[in-house]
C-alpha positions as CSV (number, residue, x, y, z in Angstrom):
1,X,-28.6,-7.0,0.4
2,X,-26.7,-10.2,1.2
3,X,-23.9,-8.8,-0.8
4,X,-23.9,-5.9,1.5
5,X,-24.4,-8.3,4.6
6,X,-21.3,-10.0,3.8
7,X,-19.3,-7.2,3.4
8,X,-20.2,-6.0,6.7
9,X,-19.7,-9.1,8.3
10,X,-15.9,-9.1,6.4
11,X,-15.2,-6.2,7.7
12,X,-16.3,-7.0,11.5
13,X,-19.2,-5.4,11.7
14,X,-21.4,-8.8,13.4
15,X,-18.3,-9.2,15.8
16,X,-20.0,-7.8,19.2
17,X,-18.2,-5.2,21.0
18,X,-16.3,-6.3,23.9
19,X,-17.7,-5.6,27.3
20,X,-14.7,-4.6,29.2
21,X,-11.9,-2.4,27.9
22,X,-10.3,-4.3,24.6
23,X,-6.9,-5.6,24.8
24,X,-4.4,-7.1,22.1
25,X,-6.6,-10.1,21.5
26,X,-9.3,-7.7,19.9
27,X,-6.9,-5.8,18.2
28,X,-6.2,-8.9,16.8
29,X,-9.3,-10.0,15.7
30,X,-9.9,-6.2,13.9
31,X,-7.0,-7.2,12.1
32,X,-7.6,-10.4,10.8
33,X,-10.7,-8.3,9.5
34,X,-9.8,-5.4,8.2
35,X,-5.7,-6.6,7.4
36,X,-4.5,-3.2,7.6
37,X,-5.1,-0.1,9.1
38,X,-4.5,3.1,6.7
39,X,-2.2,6.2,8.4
40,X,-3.5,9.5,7.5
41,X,-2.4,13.0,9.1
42,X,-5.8,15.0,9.2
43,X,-6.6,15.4,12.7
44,X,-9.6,17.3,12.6
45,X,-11.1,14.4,14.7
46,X,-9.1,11.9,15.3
47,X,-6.4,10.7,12.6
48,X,-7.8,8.0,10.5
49,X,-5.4,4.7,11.6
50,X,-7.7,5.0,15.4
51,X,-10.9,5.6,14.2
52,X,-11.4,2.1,12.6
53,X,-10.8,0.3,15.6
54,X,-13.1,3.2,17.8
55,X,-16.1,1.7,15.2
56,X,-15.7,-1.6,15.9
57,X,-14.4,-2.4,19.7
58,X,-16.4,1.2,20.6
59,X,-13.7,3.3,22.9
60,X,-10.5,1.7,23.7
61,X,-7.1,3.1,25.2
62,X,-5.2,4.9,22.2
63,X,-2.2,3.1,23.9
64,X,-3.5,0.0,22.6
65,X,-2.6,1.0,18.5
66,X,0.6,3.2,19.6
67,X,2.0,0.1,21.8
68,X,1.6,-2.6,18.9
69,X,2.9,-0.5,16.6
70,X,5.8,1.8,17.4
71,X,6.7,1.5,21.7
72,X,6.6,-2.4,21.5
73,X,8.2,-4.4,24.4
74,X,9.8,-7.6,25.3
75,X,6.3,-9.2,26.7
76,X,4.6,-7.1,24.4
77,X,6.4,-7.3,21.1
78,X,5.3,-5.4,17.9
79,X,2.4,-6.2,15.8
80,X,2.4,-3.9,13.7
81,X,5.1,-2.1,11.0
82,X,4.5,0.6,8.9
83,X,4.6,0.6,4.6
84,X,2.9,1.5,1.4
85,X,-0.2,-1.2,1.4
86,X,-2.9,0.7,0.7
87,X,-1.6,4.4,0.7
88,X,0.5,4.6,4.2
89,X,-0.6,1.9,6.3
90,X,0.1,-0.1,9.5
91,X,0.2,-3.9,8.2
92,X,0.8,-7.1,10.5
93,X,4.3,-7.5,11.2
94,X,3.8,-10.9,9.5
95,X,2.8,-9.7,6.1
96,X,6.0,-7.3,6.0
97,X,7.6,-9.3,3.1
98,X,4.7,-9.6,0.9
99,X,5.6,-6.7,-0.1
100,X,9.0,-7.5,-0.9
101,X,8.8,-7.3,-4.6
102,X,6.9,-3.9,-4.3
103,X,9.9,-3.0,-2.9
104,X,12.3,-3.7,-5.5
105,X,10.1,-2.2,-7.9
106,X,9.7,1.1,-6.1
107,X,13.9,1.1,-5.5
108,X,14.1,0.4,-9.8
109,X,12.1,2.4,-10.7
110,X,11.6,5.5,-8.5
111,X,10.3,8.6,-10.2
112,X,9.0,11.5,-9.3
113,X,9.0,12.6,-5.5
114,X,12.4,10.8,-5.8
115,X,13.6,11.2,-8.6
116,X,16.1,13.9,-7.7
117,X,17.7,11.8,-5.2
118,X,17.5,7.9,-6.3
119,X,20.9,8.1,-7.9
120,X,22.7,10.3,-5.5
121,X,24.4,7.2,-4.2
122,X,26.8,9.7,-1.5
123,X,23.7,11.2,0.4
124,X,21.6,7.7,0.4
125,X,25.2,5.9,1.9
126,X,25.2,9.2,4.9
127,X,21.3,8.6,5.5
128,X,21.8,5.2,6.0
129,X,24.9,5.6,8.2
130,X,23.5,8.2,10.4
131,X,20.4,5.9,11.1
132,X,22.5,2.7,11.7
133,X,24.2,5.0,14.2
134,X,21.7,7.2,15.6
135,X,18.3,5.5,14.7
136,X,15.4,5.5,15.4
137,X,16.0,9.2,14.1
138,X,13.7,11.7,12.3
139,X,14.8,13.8,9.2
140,X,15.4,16.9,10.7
141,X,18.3,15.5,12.7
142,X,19.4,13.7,10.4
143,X,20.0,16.9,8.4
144,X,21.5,18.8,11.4
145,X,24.0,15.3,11.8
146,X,25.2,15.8,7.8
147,X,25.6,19.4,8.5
148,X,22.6,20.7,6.1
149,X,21.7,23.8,6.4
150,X,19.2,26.7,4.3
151,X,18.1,25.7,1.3
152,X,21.1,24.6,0.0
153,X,23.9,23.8,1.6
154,X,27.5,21.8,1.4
155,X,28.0,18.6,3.5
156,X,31.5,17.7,5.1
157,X,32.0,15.1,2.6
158,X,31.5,17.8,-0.3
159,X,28.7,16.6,-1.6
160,X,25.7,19.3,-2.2
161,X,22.0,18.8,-1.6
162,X,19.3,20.7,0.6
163,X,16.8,19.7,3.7
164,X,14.3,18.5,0.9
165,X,17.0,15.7,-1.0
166,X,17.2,14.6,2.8
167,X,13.6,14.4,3.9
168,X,13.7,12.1,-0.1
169,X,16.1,10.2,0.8
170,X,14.4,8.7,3.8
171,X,11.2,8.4,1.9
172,X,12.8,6.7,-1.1
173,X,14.5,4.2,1.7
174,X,11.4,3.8,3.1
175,X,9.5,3.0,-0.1
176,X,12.6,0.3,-1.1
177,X,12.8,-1.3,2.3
178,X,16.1,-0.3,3.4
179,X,14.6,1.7,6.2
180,X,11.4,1.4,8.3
181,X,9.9,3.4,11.3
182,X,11.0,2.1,14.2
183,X,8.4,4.8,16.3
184,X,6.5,7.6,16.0
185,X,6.9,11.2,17.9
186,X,3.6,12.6,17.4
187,X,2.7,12.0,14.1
188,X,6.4,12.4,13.2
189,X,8.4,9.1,11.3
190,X,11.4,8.3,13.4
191,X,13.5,5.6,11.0
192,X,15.4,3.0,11.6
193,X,16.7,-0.3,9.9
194,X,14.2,-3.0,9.3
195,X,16.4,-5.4,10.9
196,X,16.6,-3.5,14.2
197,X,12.9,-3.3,14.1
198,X,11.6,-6.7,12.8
199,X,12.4,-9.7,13.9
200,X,15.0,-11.7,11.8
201,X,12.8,-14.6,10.5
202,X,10.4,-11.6,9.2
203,X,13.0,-9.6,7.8
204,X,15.4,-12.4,6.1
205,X,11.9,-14.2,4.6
206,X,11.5,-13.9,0.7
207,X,8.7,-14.5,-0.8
208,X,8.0,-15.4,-4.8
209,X,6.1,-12.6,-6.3
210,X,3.1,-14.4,-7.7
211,X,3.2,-15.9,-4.9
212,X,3.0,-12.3,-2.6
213,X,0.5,-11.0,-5.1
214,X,-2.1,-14.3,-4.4
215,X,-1.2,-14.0,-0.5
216,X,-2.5,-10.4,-0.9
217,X,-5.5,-10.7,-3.2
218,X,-6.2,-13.3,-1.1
219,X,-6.6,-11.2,2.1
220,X,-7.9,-8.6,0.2
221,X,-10.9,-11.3,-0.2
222,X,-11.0,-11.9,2.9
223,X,-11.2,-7.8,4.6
224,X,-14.3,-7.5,1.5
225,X,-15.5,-11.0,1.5
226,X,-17.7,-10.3,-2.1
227,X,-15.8,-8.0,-4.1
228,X,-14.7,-7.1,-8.2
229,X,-11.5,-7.9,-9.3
230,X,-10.5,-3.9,-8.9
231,X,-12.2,-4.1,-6.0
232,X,-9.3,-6.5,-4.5
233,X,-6.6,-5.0,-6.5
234,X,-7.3,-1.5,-5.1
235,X,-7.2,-3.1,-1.7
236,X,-3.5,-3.1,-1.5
237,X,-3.1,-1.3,-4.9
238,X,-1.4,-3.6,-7.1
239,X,-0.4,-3.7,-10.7
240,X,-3.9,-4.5,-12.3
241,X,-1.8,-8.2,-14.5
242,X,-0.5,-9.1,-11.1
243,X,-3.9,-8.5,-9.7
244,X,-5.8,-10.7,-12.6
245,X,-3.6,-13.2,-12.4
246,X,-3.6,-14.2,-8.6
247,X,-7.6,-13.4,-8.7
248,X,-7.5,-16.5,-12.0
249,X,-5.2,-18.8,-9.8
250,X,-7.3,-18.3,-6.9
251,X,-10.5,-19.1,-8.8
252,X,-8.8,-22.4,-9.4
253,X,-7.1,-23.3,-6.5
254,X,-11.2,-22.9,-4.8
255,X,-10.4,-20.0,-2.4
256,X,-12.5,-17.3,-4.8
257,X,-15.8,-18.3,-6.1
258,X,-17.0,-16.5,-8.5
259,X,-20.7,-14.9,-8.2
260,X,-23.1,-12.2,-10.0
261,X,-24.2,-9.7,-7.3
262,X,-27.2,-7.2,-9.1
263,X,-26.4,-4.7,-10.2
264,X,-22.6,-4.7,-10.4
265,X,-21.2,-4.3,-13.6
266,X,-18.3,-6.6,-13.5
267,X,-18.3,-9.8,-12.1
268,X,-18.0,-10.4,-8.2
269,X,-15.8,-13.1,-6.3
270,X,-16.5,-14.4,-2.7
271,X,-14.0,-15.7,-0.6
272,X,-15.3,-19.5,0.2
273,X,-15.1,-18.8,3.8
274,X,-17.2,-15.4,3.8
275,X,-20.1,-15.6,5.5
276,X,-23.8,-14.2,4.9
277,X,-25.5,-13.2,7.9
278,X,-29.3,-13.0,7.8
279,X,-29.0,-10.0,9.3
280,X,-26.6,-7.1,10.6
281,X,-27.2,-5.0,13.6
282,X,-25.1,-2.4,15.7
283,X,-24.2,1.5,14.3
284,X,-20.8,2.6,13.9
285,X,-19.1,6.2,12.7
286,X,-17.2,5.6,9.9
287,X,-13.9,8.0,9.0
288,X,-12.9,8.8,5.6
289,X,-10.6,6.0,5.2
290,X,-12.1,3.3,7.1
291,X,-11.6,0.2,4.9
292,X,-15.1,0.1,4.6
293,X,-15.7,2.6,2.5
294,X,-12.6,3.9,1.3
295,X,-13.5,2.5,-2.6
296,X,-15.8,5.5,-2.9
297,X,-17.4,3.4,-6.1
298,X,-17.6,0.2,-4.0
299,X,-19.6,2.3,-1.2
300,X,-22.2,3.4,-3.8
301,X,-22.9,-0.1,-5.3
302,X,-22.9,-1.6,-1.8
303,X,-24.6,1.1,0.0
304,X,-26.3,3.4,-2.5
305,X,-24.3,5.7,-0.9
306,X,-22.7,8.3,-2.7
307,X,-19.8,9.7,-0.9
308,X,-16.7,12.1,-1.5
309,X,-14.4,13.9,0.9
310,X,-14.7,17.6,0.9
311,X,-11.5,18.8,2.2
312,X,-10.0,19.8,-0.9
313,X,-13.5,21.6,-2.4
314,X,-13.7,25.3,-1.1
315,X,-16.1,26.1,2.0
316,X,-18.8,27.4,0.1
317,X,-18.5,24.7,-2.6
318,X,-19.4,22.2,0.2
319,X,-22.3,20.0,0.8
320,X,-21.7,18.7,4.1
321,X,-18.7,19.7,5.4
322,X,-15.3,19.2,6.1
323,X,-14.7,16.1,7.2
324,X,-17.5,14.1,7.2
325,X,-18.1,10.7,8.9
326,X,-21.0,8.5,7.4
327,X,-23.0,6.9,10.2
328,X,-23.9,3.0,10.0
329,X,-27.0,2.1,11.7
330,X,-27.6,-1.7,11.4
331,X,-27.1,-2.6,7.7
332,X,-27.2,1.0,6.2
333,X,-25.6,4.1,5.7
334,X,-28.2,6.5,7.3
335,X,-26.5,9.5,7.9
336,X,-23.4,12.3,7.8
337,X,-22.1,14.2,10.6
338,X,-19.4,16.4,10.2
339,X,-17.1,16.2,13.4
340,X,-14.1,17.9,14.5
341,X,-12.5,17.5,18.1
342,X,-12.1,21.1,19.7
343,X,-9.6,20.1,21.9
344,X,-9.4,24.0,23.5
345,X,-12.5,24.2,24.3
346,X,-13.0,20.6,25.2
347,X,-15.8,19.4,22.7
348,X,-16.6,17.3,19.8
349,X,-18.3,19.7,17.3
350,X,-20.8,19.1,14.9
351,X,-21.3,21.8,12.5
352,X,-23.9,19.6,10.5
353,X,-26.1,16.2,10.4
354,X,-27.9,15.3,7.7
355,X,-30.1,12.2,7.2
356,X,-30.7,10.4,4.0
357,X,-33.5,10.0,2.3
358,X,-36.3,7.4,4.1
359,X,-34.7,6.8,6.8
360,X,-36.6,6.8,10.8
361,X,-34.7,10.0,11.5
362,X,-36.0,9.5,15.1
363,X,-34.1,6.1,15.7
364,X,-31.1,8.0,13.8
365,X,-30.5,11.0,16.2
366,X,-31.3,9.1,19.2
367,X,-28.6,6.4,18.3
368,X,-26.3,8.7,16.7
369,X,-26.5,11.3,19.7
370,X,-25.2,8.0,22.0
371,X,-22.2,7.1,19.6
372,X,-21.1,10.8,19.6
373,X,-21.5,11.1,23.6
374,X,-19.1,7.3,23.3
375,X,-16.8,8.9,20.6
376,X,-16.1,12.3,22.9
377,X,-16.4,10.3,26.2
378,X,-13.0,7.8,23.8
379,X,-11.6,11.1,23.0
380,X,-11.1,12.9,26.4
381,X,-14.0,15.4,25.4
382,X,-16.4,17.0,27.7
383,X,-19.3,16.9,25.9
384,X,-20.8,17.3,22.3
385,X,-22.0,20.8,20.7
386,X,-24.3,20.7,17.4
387,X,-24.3,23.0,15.1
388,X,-27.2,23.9,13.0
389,X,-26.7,22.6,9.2
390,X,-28.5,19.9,7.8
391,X,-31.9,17.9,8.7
392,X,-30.8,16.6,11.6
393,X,-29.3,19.2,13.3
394,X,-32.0,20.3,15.7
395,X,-33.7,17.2,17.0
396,X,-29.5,16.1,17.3
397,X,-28.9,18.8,19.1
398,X,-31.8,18.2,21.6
399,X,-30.6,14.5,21.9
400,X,-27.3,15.1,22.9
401,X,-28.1,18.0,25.7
C-alpha cells in the first residue's frame, strides 16, 4: 500500500485540482510529475497526450497543451518539443538534448522503417532543403515541391524514389535530430529545423551520454517515485547497460535508495525525495497511455490490476471494450468504462462499466457518473449515454440521467 501511495503521489495524484481554470503554472507542475506526455493518434475519446492532464487539473482549455507545444509566442514561448521518449512524446523543451546520443544512435544505425532510405544521401539533402526553405512543412508538400508523384516517380534532379521514401525520410530526420515539428495541423507533423524551433542554448547544448542516461533514470525516478530498474528503463526506453548503469551510479551518488516493496520480484529503488502519503484521495479516468499505468506489469503489482488494451483483439474476442479507461477512486483502481466521444451526435458514450471485485459499487457509479458529466462537459459534449454491458451499467446509467 505505501508503495502504491507513493506512486500516486509521484505521479500527481495528492496535488489538488485547481479551482479556477489551469494555466501554464499547472501545466507546469503536471510536468515536473509526469516529465513527459506520450502522443498517440486514437481518437476514439480524446487522443492520449490531453487526457493526462484532464485527470489531474480536471477540465482545462485544450489551448493550454496545443499553445506550449506547437503555436508558441514571444510572451508565451514553447514548453514543449516533440521526440521519441517514451514511444512519441511531448518532452520539456529543456530535456531536448538528453536525448542527444539517442540521436546519433538512431541516425548510425537506422533499420528497418528506414532502412530503404538512410543511405539515399540525394533525397535526405532535397528534404532538408525544402524544409529550410518552406518549413514548418508536412510530407505531402514536400512531395508535391520535389515533384513526386504515383507510386513511383522521377524527381528533377534524376534521382527515383516514391511518396513512401519521402514520408521516411522525414521520420528518419526526425528520429536523428536533424528535423523536429515545428507545429501540428490536426494531428498532422509539420517539420522544421530544430534550430528554428528551439532556442539556441537548447539546441547547441551537448550532453555526455552517461551523463543523459542518469539525467533520465533520474526523472524517471522521480514521475514513479518507487520503481524496478526496468521499471525506470522502460520509462524513456533505454538500452537495459545504459539503464543499470545510471540506476548503480545513482544508488551511490544517494539520489536512489534502494528498498524491498512485497511482493515484487526484483528489487525496488525510491527516489530520496518521494514522498509517502498516509493516504490518497480524489478519482481520476485514466487513458491507455497515461504514465500511470502504461507498464501494464507495473499496474498489476501496484494495483492488482490486470489491464490490456483491446483495440487490436476482434469485437467478439473482447472483455470490455474498445478503448477502455480504468477509473481511480482514491487509492484504487475500481473500475472500466469504455468511452468514446460521439462528436455527431454530441455525446460521450459508454457502451460498458464494469466494477471490480469488492468494491462499494454505490460510491463508484455515483463518483464515476460526476467525472464523466466533467469529462463531456471538458469535451464540448452534451451529455453522457450508457450503454448496457457490464455490472455497472444500469445503476451508471440512472446516475448520469
Amino acid at each position: 500500500m505505501q508503495a502504491r501511495r507513493i506512486a500516486l503521489a509521484a505521479q500527481g495524484f495528492t496535488d489538488p485540482r485547481p479551482t479556477s481554470p489551469p494555466g501554464r503554472r499547472q501545466l507546469g507542475r503536471v510536468l515536473s510529475r509526469t516529465q513527459l506526455l506520450q502522443l498517440d493518434s486514437v481518437n476514439v475519446a480524446v487522443r492520449a497526450h490531453y487526457m493526462p492532464l484532464f485527470s489531474r487539473l480536471g477540465a482545462y482549455p485544450v489551448e493550454l497543451l496545443e499553445e506550449a507545444a506547437w503555436t508558441p509566442s514571444a510572451r508565451r514561448p514553447r514548453m514543449l518539443v516533440e521526440y521519441w521518449a517514451h514511444e512519441a512524446s511531448l518532452i520539456p523543451v529543456a530535456d531536448w538534448p538528453l536525448f542527444r546520443d539517442r540521436m546519433r544512435r538512431r541516425a548510425e544505425r537506422a533499420a528497418g522503417y528506414y532502412d530503404s532510405v538512410r543511405r539515399n544521401t540525394p533525397l535526405i539533402a532535397d528534404v532538408l532543403a525544402v524544409v529550410k526553405q518552406l518549413g514548418p512543412i508536412s510530407a505531402g508538400p514536400i512531395e508535391d515541391e520535389l515533384g513526386v508523384g504515383g507510386e513511383r516517380a522521377t524527381h528533377a534532379k534524376g534521382g527515383w524514389w516514391n511518396r513512401s521514401d519521402v514520408k521516411r525520410t522525414c521520420e528518419y530526420l526526425f528520429a536523428s535530430g536533424e528535423l523536429t515539428t515545428g507545429t501540428r495541423r490536426g494531428f498532422e507533423r509539420l517539420y522544421d529545423l530544430p534550430e528554428r524551433v528551439l532556442p539556441a542554448e537548447i539546441h547547441q547544448a551537448h550532453v555526455d551520454p552517461d551523463a543523459a542516461h542518469r539525467a533520465l533514470t533520474e526523472r524517471a525516478a522521480r514521475a514513479l517515485g518507487v520503481a524496478t530498474e526496468p521499471d525506470l528503463r522502460d520509462y524513456y526506453r533505454l538500452a537495459p547497460r545504459d539503464s543499470q548503469q545510471a540506476v548503480a551510479e545513482l544508488v551511490e551518488a544517494g539520489v536512489l535508495e534502494p528498498v524491498t516493496v512485497s511482493g515484487w520480484r526484483h528489487t525496488a529503488y525510491r527516489h530520496v525525495e518521494a514522498k509517502a502519503p498516509r493516504a490518497v484521495t480524489g478519482r481520476a479516468l485514466l487513458c491507455p497511455f497515461d504514465p500511470l499505468i502504461w507498464r501494464r506489469d507495473r499496474t498489476e503489482r501496484v494495483f492488482d490490476f490486470h489491464y490490456r488494451i483491446e483495440i487490436y483483439v476482434p469485437e467478439p474476442a473482447r472483455v470490455y471494450g474498445y478503448y477502455v479507461y480504468p477509473f481511480l477512486l482514491d487509492e484504487e483502481l475500481v473500475a472500466r468504462v469504455d468511452l468514446k466521444a460521439d462528436r455527431a451526435a454530441g455525446v460521450l458514450r459508454v457502451p460498458g462499466a464494469f466494477a471490480e471485485p469488492e468494491v462499494d459499487s454505490a460510491r463508484v457509479v455515483a463518483e464515476l457518473a460526476a467525472e464523466l458529466r466533467l469529462m463531456a462537459d471538458w469535451l464540448g459534449l452534451t451529455g453522457v449515454m450508457v450503454g448496457s454491458k457490464g455490472n455497472l451499467s444500469t445503476a451508471l446509467r440512472r446516475a448520469v440521467r
